[in-house]
C-alpha positions in Angstrom: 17.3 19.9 6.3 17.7 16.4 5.7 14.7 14.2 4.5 13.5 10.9 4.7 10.6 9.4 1.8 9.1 5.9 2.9 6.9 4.3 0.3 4.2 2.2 1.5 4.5 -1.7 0.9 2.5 -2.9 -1.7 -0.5 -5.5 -1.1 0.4 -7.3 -3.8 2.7 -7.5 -6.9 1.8 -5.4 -10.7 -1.2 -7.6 -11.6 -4.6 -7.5 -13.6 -7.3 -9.2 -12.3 -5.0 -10.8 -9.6 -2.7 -12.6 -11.9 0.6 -11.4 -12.7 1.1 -10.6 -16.4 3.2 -12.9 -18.5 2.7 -11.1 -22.0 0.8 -7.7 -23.4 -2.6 -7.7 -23.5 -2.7 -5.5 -26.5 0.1 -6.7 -28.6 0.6 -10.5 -27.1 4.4 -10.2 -27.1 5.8 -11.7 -23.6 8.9 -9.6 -23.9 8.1 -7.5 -21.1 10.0 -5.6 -18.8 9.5 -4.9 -15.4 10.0 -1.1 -14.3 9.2 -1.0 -10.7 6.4 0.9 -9.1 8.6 1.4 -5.6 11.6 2.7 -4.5 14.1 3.3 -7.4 11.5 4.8 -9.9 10.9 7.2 -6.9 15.1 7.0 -6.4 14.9 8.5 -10.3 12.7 10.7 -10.0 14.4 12.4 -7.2 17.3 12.6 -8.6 15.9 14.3 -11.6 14.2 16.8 -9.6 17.1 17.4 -6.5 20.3 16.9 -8.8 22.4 18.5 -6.5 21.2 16.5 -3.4 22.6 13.1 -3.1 20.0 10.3 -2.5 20.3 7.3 -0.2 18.1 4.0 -1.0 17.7 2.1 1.6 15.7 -1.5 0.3 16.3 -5.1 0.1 17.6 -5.0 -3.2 20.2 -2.1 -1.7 20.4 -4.2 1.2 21.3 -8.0 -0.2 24.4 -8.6 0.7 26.1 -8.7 4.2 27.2 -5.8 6.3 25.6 -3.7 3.5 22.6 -2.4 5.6 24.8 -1.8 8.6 26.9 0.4 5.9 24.1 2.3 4.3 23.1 2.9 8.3 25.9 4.7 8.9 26.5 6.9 6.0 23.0 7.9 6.8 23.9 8.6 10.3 26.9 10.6 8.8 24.8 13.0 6.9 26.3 11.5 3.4 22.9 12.0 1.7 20.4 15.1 2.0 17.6 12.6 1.4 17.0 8.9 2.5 14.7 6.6 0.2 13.8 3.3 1.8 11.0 0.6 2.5 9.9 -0.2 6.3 13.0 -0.9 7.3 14.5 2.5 7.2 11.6 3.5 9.6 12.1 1.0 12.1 13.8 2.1 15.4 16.7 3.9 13.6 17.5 7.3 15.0 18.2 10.0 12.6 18.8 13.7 14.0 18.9 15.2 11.2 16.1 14.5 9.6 12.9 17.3 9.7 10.9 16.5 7.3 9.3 12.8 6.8 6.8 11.4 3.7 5.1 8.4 3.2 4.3 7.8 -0.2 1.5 5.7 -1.5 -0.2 5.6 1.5 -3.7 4.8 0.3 -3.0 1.2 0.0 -4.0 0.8 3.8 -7.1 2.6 3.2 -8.8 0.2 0.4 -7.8 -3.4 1.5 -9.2 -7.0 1.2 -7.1 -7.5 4.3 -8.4 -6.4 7.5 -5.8 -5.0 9.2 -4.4 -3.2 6.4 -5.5 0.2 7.9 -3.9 -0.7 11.3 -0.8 -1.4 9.5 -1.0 1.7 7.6 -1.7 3.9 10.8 1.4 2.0 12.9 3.5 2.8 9.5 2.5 6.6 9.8 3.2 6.5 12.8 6.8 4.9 12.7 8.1 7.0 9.8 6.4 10.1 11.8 8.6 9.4 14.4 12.1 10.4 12.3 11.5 13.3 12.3 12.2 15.8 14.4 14.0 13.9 16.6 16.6 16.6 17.9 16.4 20.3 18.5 14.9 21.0 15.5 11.0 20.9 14.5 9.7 18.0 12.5 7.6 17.9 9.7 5.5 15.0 7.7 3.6 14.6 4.4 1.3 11.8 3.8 0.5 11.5 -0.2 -2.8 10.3 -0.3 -5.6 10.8 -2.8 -8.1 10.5 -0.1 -7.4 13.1 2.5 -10.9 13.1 3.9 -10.8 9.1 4.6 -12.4 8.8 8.4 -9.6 7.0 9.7 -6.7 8.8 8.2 -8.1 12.1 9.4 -8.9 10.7 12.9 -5.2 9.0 13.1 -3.7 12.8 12.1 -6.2 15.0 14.0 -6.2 13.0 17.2 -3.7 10.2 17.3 -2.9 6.6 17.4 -5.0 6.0 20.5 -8.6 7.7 18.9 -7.7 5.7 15.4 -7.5 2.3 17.8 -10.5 3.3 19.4 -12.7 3.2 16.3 -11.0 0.6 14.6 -11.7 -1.7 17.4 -15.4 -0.2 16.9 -15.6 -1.0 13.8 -14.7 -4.3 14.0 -16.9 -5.0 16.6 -19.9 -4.3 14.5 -18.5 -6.5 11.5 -17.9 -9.0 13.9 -13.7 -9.5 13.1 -11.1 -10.4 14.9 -10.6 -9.4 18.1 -14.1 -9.7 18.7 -14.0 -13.2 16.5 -12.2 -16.1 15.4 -11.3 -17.0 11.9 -9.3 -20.0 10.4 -8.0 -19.6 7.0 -7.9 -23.0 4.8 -5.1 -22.3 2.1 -4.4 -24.2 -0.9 -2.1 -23.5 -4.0 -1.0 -25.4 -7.3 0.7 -25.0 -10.4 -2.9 -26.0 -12.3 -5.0 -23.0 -11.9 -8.4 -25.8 -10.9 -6.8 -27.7 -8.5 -6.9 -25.1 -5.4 -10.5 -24.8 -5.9 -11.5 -27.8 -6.9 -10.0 -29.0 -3.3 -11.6 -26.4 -1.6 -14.9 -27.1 -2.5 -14.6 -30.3 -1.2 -13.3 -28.8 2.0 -16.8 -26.9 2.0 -18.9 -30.1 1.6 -17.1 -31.5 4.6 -17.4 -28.4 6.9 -21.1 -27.6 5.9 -23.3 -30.6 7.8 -21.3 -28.7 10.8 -22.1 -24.9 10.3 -24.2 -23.2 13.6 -25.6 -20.0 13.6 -22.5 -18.7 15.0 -19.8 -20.5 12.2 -20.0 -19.2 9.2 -18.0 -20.4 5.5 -16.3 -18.0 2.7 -15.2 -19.1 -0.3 -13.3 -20.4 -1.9 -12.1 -17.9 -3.4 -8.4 -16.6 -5.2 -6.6 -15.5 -2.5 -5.3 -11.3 -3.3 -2.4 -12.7 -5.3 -3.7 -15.3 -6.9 -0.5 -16.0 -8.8 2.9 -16.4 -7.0 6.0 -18.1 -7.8 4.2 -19.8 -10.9 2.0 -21.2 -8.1 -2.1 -20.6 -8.3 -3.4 -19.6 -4.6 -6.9 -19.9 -3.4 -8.5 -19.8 0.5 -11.6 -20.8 2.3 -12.5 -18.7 5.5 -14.0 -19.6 8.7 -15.1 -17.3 10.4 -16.8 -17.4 13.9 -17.9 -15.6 17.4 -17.7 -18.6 18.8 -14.3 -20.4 19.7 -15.1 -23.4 21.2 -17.1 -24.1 18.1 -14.1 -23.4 15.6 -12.4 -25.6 17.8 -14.7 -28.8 17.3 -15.1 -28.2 13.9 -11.2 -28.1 13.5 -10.9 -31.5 15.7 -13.5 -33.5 12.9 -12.5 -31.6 10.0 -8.6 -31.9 9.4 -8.4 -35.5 9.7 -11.0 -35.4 6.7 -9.0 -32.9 4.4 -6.2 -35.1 4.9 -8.5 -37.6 3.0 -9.7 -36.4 -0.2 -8.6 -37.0 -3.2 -7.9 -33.0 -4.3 -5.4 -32.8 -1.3 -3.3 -35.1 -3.3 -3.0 -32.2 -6.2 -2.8 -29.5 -4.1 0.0 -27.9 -0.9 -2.6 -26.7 1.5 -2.8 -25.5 5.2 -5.0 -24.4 7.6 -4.3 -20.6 9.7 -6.0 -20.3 12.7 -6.4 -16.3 13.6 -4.2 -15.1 10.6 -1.9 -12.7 10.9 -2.4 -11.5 7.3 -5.6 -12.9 4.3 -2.7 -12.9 1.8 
């Protein structure tokens, strides 16, 4: 049997109160040192537990240089490893006919999301690493780790498939009124001064109220998930609306004035009609 562990992409990096930690919040020292909560703690704790079964990471840091994920491909293909360890990538499109037993770890993190579509991600993910296994003439099996096994939408994705999960997914956002059944534009803004994102994006909300309708509707600002990137404070206003047209106009009057105020001097900013992601 040859088996393949996918763990689930995080949301967002190891943070408290959605900024990153520089120093111990006990102790105050900032000599710390990042461990990892992905694949090579999971790599280590495999190899603890299977000693006798070599282990294959397949990551980005595995992965950096060139020709090395075409390498690590093929000495999957070859059987080299009784396990294979990876991030999405390993799932994508790769045939593996050896593999009969699939697990994605960590799966909860679609299930409890500020994001939106973090559970139709989740679901497509299941589904992907799902599909490596049992591939061939032999039977397939997959584990999902979760800590919620009785979540609505994991048990309808496993009972009755992608298509019933879509089904009430699309529901659900129907009766929340999100995307597709609305429009959204995300106003973004980020700084190395912690003030400045916000400070800009209430003025953005003074601008945009005098044209709210009943059908446009203002959030925020608030820190976006990660507030904290690259030594870069993040913060977002959303728009959010059943009504295109509308989002339209407001767009039309409202750019011209960001690109006016004062703030948007201190601040890199940008404006994401229909988001792909609220990150």
């Amino acid at each position: 049997m040859l088996a393949l562990a996918m763990v689930a992409p995080a949301n967002a990096a190891i943070q408290t109160g959605g900024v990153i930690l520089d120093s111990c919040d006990n102790c105050g020292s900032s000599e710390l040192l990042g461990i990892g909560e992905g694949t090579e703690r999971v790599e280590q704790a495999l190899l603890e537990r299977f000693p006798n079964d070599p282990v294959l990471r397949i990551d980005r840091d595995t992965t950096r240089r060139k020709g090395q994920l075409e390498d690590a491909l093929c000495d999957a293909q070859a059987g080299k490893a009784r396990i294979l360890l990876g991030t999405q990538m390993l799932a994508k499109g790769h045939h593996f006919p050896n593999v009969t037993l699939a697990a994605i770890l960590d799966a909860d993190q679609g299930l409890f999301s500020s994001d939106f579509r973090a559970s139709e991600r989740m679901a497509q993910l299941i589904i992907q690493v799902a599909g490596r296994a049992g591939r061939a003439d032999k039977p397939g099996e997959v584990i999902i780790q979760t800590h919620h096994p009785d979540h609505p939408l994991l048990r309808q994705l496993v009972e009755q498939g992608y298509p019933a999960f879509a089904e009430a997914a699309l529901r659900e956002r129907q009766d929340t009124l999100l995307p597709p059944y609305a429009s959204m534009a995300l106003l973004r803004a980020e700084a190395t001064d912690a003030e400045h994102p916000r400070a800009f994006l209430e003025s953005a909300r003074e601008l945009a109220e005098p044209r709210m309708s009943d059908s446009l509707q203002l959030w925020g600002p608030v820190a976006a998930p990660m507030e904290r990137r690259a030594g870069r404070y993040r913060a977002q206003l959303l728009v959010q609306t059943s009504n295109r047209s509308e989002l339209q106009q407001l767009l039309k009057h409202w750019v011209p004035q960001l690109e006016t105020l004062k703030q948007a001097r201190r601040v890199r900013w940008s404006i994401d009609v229909d988001p792909v992601d609220m990150f």
